[in-house]
N, C-alpha and C positions, 0 to 999 in steps of 0.2 A: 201541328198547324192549327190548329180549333182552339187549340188551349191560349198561342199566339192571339188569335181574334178576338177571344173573349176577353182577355186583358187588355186590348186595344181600347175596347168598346167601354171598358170598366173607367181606363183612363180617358176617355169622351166624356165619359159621363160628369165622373170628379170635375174636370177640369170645365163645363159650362156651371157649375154649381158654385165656384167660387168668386168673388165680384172682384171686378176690372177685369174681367175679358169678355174675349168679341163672341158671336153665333159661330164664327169659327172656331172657334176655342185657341186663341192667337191673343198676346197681352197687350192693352195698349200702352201708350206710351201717357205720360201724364197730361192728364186734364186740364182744360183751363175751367175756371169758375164754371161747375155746376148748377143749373139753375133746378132738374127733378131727376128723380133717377124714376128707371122704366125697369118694371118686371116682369119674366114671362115663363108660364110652365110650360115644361115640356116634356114629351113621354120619352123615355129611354126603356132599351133594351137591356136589364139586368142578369148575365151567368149563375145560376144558383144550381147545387148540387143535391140531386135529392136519389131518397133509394128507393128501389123500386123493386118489385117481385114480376120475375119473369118466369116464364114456363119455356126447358129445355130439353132437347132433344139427345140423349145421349143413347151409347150404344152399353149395357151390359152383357158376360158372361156367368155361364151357369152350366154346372155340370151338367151332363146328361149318364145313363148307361144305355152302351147300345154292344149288343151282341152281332160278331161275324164272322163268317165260315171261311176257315185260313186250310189251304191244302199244305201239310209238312212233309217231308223227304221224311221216311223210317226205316232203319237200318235193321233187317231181317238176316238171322245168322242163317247161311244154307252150309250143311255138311256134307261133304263126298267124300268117299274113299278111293287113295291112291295108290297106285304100288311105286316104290320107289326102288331102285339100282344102286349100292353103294359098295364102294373099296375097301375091304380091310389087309392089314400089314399081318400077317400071320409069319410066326417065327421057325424055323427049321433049321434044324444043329446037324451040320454035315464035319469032317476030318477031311484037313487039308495037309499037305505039306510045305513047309516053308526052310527056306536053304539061309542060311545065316551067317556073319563073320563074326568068330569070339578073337576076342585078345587073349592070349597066355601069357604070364611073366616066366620070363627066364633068368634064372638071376648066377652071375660071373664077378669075381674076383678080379680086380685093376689097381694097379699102383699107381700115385698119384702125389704129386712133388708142392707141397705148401712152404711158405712161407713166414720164421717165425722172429720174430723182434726179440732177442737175447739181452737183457742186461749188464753192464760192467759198468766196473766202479773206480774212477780213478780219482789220484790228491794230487790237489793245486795250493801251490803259498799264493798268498795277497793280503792285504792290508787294509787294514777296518777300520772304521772311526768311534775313538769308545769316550765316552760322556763321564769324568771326573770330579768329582769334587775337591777341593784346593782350599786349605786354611788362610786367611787373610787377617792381618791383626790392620783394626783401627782406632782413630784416638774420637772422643765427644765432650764437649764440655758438660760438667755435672754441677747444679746448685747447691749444696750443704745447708742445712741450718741448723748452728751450730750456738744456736743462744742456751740462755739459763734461769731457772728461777729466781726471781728476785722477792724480799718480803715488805709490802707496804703497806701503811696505814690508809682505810676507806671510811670514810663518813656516811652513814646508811638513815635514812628517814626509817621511824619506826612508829606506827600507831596502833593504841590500845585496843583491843575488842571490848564490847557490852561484856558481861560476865554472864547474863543469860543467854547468849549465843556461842561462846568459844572460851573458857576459862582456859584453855590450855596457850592460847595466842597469847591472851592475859599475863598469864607467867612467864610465859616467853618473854614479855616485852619488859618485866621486872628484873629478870635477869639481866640484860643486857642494860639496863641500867635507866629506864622508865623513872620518873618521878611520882608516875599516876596510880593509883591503887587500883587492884582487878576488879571489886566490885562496884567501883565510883561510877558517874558518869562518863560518858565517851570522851576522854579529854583530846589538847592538845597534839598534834602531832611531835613527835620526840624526835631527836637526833643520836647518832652513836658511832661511835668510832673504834673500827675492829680491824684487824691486821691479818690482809689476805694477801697470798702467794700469785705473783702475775709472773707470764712469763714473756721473756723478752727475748726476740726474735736476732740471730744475725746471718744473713746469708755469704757463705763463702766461696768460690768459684774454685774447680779441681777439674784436672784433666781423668779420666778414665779410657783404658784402654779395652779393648774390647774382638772378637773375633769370629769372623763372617767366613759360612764355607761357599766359594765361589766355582760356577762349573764353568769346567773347560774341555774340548774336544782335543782328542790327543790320539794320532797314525800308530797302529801298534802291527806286525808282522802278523798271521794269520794262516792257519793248514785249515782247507776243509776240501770235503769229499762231494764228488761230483758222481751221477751214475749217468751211463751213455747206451741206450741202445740201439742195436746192429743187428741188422738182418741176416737171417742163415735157413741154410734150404735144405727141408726134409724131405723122406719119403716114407710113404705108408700105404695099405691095401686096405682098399676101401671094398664093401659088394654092391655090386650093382643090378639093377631089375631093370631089363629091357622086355618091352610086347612084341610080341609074335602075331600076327595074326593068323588064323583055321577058319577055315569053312564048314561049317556042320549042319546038319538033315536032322529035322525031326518033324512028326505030324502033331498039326494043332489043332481042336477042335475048336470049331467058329458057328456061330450062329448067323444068319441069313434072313435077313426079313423080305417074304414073298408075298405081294398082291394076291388078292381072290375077291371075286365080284359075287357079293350077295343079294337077295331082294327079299324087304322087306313090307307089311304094308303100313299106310298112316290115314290117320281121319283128319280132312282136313277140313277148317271151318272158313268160308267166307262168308262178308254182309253183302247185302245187295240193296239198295236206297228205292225203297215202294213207296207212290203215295198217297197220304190219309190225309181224310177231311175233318178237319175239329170247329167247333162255336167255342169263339173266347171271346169274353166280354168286354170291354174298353170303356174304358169313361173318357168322355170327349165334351167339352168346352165349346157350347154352341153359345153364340151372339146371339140377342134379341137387345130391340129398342122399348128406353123408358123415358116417359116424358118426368122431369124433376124441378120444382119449386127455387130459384136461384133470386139472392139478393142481390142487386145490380147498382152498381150507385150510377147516374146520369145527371150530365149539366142540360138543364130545362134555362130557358131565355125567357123571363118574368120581367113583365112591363111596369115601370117606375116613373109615375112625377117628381119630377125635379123642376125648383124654381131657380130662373137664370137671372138676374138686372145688373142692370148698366146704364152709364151715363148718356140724359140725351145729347148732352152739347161735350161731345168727344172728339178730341181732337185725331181719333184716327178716323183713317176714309171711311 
């Protein structure tokens, strides 16, 4: 809200200071011919910030030590002796008798009819299927070639070798009838005509016969032997063990465990909570007040002339 005002007051001020407007700070509207203008100072209330040293009241802390007398519960062992009452199992071996059922075996001879599956062997005809092989003749056409040598003349290029590279082609090529000498230069290519064996082909067609074994299944009569067996009833003596059962007496020595009340005695320790006075010392944090030097900014209202003019002959009211 202050800070509102001061700017308010800021904008009064501006706005009489700049020319064409009224004492109220309101603009007018345009003039007719001015004949003098009028000026007027006037004191305004200017916001300025300024800092200032105050003296402040605060509150500090500061250790203190303070010693005080605290009553504590202490735990004193008191010992008494007690006698105590207790039970023991003490053992004692006495002879008892005890009456008892034994089983006996008895063992007896019995005849006894089993059962035994006997074999036998009888023959039966029947008829098998047997897997053959069977000669088959067939016919195939065959090709012949039935040519022959014939003798013709072939006309063959022949060329001479350098004689520093191949002397033996050289003479070859003399042979056969070269016009070029072996050590000349590489002449001409040669021709020559030599009578080589060609053979000339004729194909003839021929039947051939030929024969395949084919398989066949074929029923042929058959004996075989069959075994069957047949049950037959025997007898035999088996032993047998059967239980009896007796009654029999004997003494048995048994142990016995029998209570007995003993006393013994015990030192027994209890605390009992007594109490004691002690000084312990505490540091405690007492308050006091300090006055302290603070830099404070403040807006002070500082008075300002300011010059206002305006026109005498304005045509606002």
């Amino acid at each position: 809200m202050m800070r509102t005002m001061l700017w308010m007051a800021v904008a009064a001020a501006v706005a009489m200071s700049l020319p064409g407007t009224s004492v109220a700070g309101t603009c007018c509207a345009p003039c007719a011919p001015v004949a003098a203008v009028e000026c007027v100072e006037k004191v305004v209330q200017v916001p300025t910030w300024v800092t200032e040293t105050r003296t402040v009241k605060c509150i500090e802390y500061r250790p203190e030590l303070r010693e005080e007398t605290v009553t504590v519960m202490k735990a004193v062992p008191v010992k008494r002796t007690i006698e105590q009452q207790y039970t023991v199992m003490v053992p004692q071996t006495k002879t008892r008798t005890v009456t008892q059922t034994v089983a006996k075996p008895v063992w007896e001879e019995k005849e006894v009819q089993y059962t035994v599956m006997v074999p036998r062997q009888e023959t039966k005809e029947g008829v098998r299927h047997v897997c053959r092989a069977v000669p088959v003749t067939k016919t195939c056409k065959v090709w012949k070639d039935e040519g022959e040598w014939e003798e013709r003349e072939v006309t063959v290029p022949v060329v001479r070798q350098v004689c520093y590279r191949s002397r033996r082609m050289a003479r070859r090529a003399q042979r056969l009838g070269c016009c070029c000498s072996p050590c000349a230069a590489a002449c001409e290519p040669c021709t020559v005509t030599q009578v080589c064996k060609v053979w000339v082909p004729n194909l003839v067609e021929h039947e051939v016969e030929y024969t395949v074994m084919k398989h066949e299944v074929v029923e042929e009569p058959c004996t075989y032997t069959v075994t069957k067996c047949e049950p037959e009833t025997r007898t035999r003596k088996v032993r047998l063990c059967r239980m009896e059962c007796e009654e029999q007496t004997k003494e048995v020595p048994c142990v016995e465990w029998v209570p007995e009340t003993r006393t013994r005695t015990l030192t027994h320790v209890s605390y009992e909570c007594q109490p004691e006075e002690r000084t312990v010392s505490r540091m405690v944090m007492v308050p006091h007040e300090v006055e302290r030097q603070v830099q404070v900014c403040v807006c002070r209202m500082v008075e300002k002339t300011v010059k206002c003019c305006r026109c005498v002959r304005c045509c606002c009211p």
